[in-house]
N, C-alpha and C positions, 0 to 999 in steps of 0.2 A: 473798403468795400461797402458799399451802401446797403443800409437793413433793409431787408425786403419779408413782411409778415403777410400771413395768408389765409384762410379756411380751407382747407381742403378734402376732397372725398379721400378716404383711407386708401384706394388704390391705386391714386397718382401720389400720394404720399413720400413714398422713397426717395431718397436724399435728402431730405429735407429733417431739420432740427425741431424737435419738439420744445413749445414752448410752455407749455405746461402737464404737469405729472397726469396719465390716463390711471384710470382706478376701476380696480376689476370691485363689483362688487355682489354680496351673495348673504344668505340667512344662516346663521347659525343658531342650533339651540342650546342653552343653557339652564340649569337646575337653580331654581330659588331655594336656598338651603331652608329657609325658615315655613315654606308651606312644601318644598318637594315638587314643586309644579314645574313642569318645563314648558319655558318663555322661549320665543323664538328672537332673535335682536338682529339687526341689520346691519350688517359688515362691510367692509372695505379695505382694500387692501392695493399697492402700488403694481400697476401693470409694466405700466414702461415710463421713466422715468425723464421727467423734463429735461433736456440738452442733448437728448440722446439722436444722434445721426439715425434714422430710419432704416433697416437693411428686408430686406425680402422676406426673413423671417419672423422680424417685428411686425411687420405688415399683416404674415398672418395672423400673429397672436393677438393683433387688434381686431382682426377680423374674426377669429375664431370668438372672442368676447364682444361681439355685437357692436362695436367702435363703430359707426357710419361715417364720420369726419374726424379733420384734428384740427388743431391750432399750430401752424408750423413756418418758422423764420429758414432763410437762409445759413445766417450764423447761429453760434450756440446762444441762448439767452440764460443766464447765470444766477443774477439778480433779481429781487423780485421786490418792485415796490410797495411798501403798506401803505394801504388806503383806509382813513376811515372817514365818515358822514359829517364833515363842519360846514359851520359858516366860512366864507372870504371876501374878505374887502378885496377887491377890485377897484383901483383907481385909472381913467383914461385921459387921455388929453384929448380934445374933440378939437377939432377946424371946422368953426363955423362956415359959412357961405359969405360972412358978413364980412370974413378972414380975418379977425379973431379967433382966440384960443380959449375953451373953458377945461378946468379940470373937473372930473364926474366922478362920482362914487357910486359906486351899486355891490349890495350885499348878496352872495349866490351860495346856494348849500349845493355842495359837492363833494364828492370824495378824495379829492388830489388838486392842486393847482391847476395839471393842465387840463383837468376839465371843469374847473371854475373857468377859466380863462376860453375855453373851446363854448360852453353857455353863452357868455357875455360878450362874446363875440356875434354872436348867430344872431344872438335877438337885436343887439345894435344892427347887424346885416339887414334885420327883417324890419325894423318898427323906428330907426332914427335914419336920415336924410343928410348924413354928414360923412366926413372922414376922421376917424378916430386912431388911436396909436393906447397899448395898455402898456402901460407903465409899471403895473406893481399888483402883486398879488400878495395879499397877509390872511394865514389861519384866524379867526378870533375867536376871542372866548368871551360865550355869552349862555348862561345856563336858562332864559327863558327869551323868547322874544313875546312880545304882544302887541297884536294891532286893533285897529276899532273894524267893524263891520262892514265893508264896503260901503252899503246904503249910506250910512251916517257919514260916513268919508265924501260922497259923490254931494251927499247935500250940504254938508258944512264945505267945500271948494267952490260952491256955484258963487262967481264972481272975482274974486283977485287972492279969495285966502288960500291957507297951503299949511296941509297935516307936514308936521315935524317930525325930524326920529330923534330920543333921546338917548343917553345912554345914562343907565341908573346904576349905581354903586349899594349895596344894601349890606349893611353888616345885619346877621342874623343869628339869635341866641335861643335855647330853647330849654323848657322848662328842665328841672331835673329827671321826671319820671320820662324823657321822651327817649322813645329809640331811633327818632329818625334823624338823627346824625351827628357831627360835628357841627358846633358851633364855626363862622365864618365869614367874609365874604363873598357875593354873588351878586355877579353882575346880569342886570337886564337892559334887550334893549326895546324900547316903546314907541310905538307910534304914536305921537298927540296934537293937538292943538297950542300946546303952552306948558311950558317946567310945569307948572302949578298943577296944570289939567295931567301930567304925566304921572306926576304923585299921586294922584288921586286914584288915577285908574290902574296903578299898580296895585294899592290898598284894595280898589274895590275885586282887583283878580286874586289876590292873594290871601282876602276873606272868602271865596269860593273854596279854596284849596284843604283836605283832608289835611293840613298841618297848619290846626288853628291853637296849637300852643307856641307859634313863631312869634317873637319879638322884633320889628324892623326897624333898624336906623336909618336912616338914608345920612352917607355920607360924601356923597358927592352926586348930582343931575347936571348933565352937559348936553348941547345941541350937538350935534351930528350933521355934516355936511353930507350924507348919504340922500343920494335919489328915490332909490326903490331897494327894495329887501323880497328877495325871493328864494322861498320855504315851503315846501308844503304843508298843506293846511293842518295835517294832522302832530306839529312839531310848532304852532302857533295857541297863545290864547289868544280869544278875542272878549273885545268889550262892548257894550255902547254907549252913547254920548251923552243920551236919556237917561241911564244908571247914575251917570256921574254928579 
């Protein structure tokens, strides 16, 4: 039988499988023992419970708790994927026009593969003039990315050159009186101009940084056959080219 998932108004509802837990939720107050004040906190609790077949009476007790839609499969949905926030290489085969073949890499933050995959699709749909095939999806681990400023990007390319991505290896130690972690290390990945200019402008991101008792090795910087790297802005440092 083929899945079939839906939104539905709660009162076409019936028969249909819920695919996720409805949560009645309500205020309850509670006593701060230490001042006697009563706090109100905000509760929750399971209305009708994900897999569950819809019956007539479900229906109302979603309606009597102000439910307006649900989320609802034909079949029971059992399982439930964990999703969290990473990067993923994305690698494609393209068919050029030239009929040729190139292999592409492009880096995308998503919460699961297939919406890495469902991204970097769309945007090849929208913005490349080719036939492509995606080959491979990899989690990676990268605990900082950084790029340069657009501007300084857009001027350093004018004519045949072309910003690089690095990938930096950093063993990192820190003083004895520090709290902020374990020694280790941490991988970065950089946008540069050159290995050299890549080191540099990790230094100069990493002398910005509230943990100015780090010790950096660099134990290995590699080019990266990656296209483009997409992040939002707010999960990026940036640098510029002037600093360095």
């Amino acid at each position: 039988m083929e899945l079939i998932k839906r939104t539905l108004d709660v009162a076409d509802a019936k028969g249909w499988y819920l695919t996720q837990n409805e949560l009645r939720y309500f205020t309850e107050d509670f006593v701060d023992e230490a001042t006697g004040e009563v706090i109100p906190a905000e509760r929750s609790e399971t209305l009708i419970a994900k897999g569950v077949l819809l019956s007539e009476i479900d229906i109302q007790t979603l309606k009597d708790n102000n439910v307006k839609t649900v989320k609802v499969s034909n079949i029971p949905i059992l399982g439930c994927q964990e999703k969290h926030m990473n990067l993923w290489e994305t690698i494609l085969t393209v068919h050029l026009k030239s009929g040729k073949q190139k292999k592409r890499c492009y880096v995308v933050t998503a919460d699961s593969p297939s919406d890495a995959e469902k991204f970097i699709s769309e945007y090849f749909e929208v913005n490349i003039d080719a036939t492509f095939k995606l080959s491979k999806v990899n989690v990676l681990d990268y605990n900082k990315v950084i790029k340069m400023y657009e501007k300084d990007r857009e001027e350093y390319e004018k004519g045949s050159k072309h910003v690089k991505w690095y990938r930096c290896q950093i063993y990192e130690a820190y003083d004895d009186d520090s709290e902020s972690g374990n020694a280790g290390t941490r991988n970065v990945l950089i946008h540069a101009t050159s290995l050299e200019h890549a080191i540099d402008a990790i230094k100069l991101v990493n002398g910005r940084s509230e943990y100015e008792e780090i010790y950096n090795t660099f134990k290995m910087v590699q080019e990266m056959n990656i296209m483009e790297v997409f992040i939002p802005d707010e999960n990026v440092s940036y640098y510029s080219l002037n600093e360095i």
